[in-house]
N, C-alpha and C positions, 0 to 999 in steps of 0.2 A: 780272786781266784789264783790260786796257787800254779806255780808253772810245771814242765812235767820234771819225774824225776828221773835222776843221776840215772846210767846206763841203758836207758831208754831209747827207742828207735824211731825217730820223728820221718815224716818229710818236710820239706820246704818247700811252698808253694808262693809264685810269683805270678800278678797278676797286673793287668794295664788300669791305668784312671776308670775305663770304660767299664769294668768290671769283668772283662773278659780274661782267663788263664794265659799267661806270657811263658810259665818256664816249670818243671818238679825238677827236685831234687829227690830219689828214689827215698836214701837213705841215709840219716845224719844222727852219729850217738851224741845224747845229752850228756854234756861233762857238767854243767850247770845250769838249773832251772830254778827262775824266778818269779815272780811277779813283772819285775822290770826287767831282768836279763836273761838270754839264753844264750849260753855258751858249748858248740855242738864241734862235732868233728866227723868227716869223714876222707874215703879215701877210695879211690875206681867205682865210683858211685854215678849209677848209672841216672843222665838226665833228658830229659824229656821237654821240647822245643812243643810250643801252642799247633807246632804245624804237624806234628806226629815223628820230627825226625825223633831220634834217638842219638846218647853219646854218653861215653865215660872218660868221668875226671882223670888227671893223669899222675895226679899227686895228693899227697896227703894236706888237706886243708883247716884250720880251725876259722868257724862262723861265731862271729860275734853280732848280737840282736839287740838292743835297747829296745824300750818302750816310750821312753822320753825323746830321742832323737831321732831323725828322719835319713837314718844314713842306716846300713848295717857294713860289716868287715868281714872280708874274708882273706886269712894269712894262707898263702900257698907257699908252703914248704919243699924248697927245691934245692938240687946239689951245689948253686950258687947265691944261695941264700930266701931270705924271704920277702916274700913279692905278695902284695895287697891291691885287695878288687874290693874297690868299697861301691857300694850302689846307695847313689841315694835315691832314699825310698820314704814311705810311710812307717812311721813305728810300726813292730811289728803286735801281731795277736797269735794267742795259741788256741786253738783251736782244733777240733777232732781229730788229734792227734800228731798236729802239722802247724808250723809256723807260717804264717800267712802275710803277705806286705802287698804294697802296691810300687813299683819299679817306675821311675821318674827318670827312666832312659838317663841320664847323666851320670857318669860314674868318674870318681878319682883312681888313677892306677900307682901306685905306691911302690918303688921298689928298692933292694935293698938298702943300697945308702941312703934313702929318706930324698930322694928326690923324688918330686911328683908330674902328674899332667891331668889335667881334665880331659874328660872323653866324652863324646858322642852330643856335642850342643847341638850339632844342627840336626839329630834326630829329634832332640827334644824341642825342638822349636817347632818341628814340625810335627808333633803329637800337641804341644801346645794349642798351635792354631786349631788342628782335629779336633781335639777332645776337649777345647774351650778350657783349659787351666785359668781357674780363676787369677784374678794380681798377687790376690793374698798369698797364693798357692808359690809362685815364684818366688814373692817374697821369704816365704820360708825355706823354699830349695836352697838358694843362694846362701840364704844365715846360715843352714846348718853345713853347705861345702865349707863356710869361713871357719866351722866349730871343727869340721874334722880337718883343713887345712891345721890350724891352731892346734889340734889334736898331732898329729904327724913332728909337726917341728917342736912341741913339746917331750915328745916319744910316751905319749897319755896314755893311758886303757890299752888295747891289743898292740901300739906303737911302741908299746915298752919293751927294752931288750929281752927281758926273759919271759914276757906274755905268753908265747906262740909256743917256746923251748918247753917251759912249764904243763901248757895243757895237752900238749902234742903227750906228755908224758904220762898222764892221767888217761890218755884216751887210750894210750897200749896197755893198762890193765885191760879195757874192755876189751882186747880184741883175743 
C-alpha cells in the first residue's frame, strides 16, 4: 500500500502498548509519502493529550516516520537552532488518513550541537511492569536507541545538516 501523497493533510495519532490513544497531532502536511517513509511538517498545530487537555505547538517542526525502525524524529526548528524529540516507538502505519504508532515512553532529546540525553526510563519502566513489555520488546527498544544514537553522531537521515533546512523548504510551498 502506497503512503499518502505530497501535500496532503494527515494526523498523527499516538497510542500506548495497551492499545489505548496517548496523544493527536490535529494536523501535519505530507512533504513525503511512502511505503517506508513519511516525511510530514507542521507548525501551531493544535494537540490533543488522551486526557482531553488541549495545546499548540510553538514552532515549525519536520516529522520523520520509518516503517522499519522503531524510533520516529521530530526536528523543531527554533531561533537557536534545531532541537530533536525522537520517540521511540513502534514502526509506524498509515492508515485512514493518519499515521499511527505505539509510544514506548522513552525518548532521545537531541539538540543543537548533537549532543544528546535519554529521557523518561523510569516512566518506561513503569509501563513496562503495567503493561507486561514482553524481553523481546525491550530488547528492541534498546537496539534501536543504539541505531538512532549511531544515527545522531553520524549526522544520518533527518541528523544531516541540510535535512530539516531542505524540507522546512518544500513545506513553505504548501503553505
Amino acid at each position: 500500500m502506497p503512503g499518502p501523497e505530497a501535500g496532503k493533510a494527515i494526523e498523527i495519532q499516538s497510542y500506548k502498548h495497551n492499545g489505548k490513544l496517548h496523544r493527536v497531532w490535529d494536523s501535519t502536511t505530507v512533504l513525503k509519502g511512502t511505503r517506508h517513509v513519511i516525511i510530514g511538517a507542521n507548525d501551531r498545530t493544535i494537540v490533543t493529550e488522551s486526557d482531553g487537555r488541549r495545546w499548540v505547538t510553538r514552532e515549525p517542526a519536520i516529522c520523520y516516520f520509518h516503517s522499519r525502525h522503531w524510533f520516529n524524529i521530530i526536528g523543531m526548528l527554533r531561533n537557536d537552532g534545531v532541537y530533536y524529540y525522537c520517540n521511540i516507538s513502534s514502526p509506524f502505519i498509515y492508515e485512514d488518513e493518519s499515521i499511527k504508532y505505539i509510544d514506548y515512553d522513552l525518548d532521545v532529546k537531541v539538540y543543537p550541537d548533537m549532543t544528546y540525553k535519554l529521557l523518561d526510563e523510569d516512566e518506561y519502566e513503569i509501563h513496562k511492569r503495567k503493561m507486561n513489555y514482553p524481553h523481546v520488546l525491550d530488547r528492541i527498544l534498546y537496539n534501536n536507541i543504539d541505531t538512532l544514537v549511531r544515527w545522531v553522531r553520524q549526522r544520518k537521515g533527518p541528523f544531516s545538516p541540510e535535512f530539516i533546512d531542505q524540507w522546512y523548504e518544500r513545506y513553505l510551498t504548501y503553505r
